[in-house]
N, C-alpha and C positions, 0 to 999 in steps of 0.2 A: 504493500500500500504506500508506504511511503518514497522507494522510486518509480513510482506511476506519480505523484505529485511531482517530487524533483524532476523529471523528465518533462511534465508537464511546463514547471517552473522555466528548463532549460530552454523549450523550444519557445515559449513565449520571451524572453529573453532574446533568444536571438531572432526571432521579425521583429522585435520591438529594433534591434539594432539597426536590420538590413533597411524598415522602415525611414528610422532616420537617416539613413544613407542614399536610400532613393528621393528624401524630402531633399535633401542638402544637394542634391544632386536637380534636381527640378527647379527649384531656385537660382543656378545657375545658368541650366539651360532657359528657363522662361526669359533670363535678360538676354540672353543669343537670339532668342524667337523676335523679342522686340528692337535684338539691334536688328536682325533678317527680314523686318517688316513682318513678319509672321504674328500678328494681331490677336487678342483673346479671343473673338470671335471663330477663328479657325477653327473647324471641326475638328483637328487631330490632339490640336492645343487643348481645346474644352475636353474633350473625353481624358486626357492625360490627366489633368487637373482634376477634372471628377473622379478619377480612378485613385488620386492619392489623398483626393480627402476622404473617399468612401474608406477606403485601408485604414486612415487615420480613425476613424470612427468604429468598424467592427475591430480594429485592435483593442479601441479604448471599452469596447463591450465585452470583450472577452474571444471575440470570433477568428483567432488566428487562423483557420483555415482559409476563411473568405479574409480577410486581411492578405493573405498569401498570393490570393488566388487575383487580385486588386493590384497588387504590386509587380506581379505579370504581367497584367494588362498595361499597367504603369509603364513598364518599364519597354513592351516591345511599341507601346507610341511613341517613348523618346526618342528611343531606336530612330524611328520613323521622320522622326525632327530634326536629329541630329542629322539625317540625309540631306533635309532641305537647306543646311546651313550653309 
């Protein structure tokens, strides 16, 4: 019982980490988007930015699976940003 908690503990820990990592990371790309003229309006921009607040939000619920699963989708938009830069 108590490493099925630790473990639990573990894994929430580390998306809390990667979390931050992809927050800190989208921050810097959104000012690349607006020096590339790339607008908040952008479709790919808005989903990215929805995707990392929804993560931010089922983390802060407890829902590290969909947190996980946000920060994927997060992360293959950047992807997709970082092309147009």
């Amino acid at each position: 019982m108590g490493n099925l908690i630790a473990g639990e503990k573990l894994i929430y820990e580390r998306a809390k980490e990667l979390l931050e990592f992809v927050v800190e990371e989208w921050q810097v790309l959104r000012n690349q988007c607006e020096a590339a003229m790339i607008k908040p309006d952008d479709e790919e921009r808005r989903k990215c930015e929805a995707a990392v607040s929804i993560a931010t939000e089922k983390l802060a619920g407890g829902a590290v699976d969909d947190c996980l699963e946000q920060l994927s989708v997060a992360d293959d938009l950047m992807e997709k940003l970082r092309r147009r830069i």
